[in-house]
N, C-alpha and C positions, 0 to 999 in steps of 0.2 A: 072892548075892555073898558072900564070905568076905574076912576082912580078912586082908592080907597081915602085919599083925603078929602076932596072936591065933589066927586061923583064927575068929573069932567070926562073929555074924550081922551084917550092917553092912541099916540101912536108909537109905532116902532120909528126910533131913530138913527144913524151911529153917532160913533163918540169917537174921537183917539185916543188909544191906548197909552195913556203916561203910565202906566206900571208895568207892560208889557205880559199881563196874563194870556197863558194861553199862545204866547209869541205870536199874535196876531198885531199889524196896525192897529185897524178898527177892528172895535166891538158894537155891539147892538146891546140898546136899553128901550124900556118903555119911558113913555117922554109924556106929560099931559099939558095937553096944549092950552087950558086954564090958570094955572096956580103953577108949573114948571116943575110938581114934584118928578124926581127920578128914579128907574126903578133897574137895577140890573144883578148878574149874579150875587157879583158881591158886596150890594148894598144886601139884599134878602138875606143873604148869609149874615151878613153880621146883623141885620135886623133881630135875627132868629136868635143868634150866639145869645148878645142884650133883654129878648124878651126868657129867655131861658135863667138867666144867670137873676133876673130879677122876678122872678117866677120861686125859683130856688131859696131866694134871699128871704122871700115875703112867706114861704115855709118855714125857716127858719125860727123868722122874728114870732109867727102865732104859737107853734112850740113850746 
């Protein structure tokens, strides 16, 4: 997998769970071992939520 920022190598990592999703410890994220972006559910989710809501927004304002 390549990171959509860098084009670097991205590996699977864990993480500790400070919010307790899923009541697991550890969680698993994509990790890129160039530039340290991160990628896991709930980063994409809310990635997604954000490009939606401004997606929406820029419908709006051409209107």
């Amino acid at each position: 997998m390549k990171c959509p920022r860098c084009h670097g190598l991205m590996v699977m990592d864990t993480c500790l769970n400070m919010e307790n999703i899923h009541n697991t410890v550890w969680i698993y994220e994509w990790r890129c071992v160039n530039c340290g972006e991160v990628f896991d559910s709930k980063v994409l989710s809310n990635r997604k939520i954000c490009q939606y809501q401004s997606s929406t927004r820029h419908a709006q304002e051409v209107a």
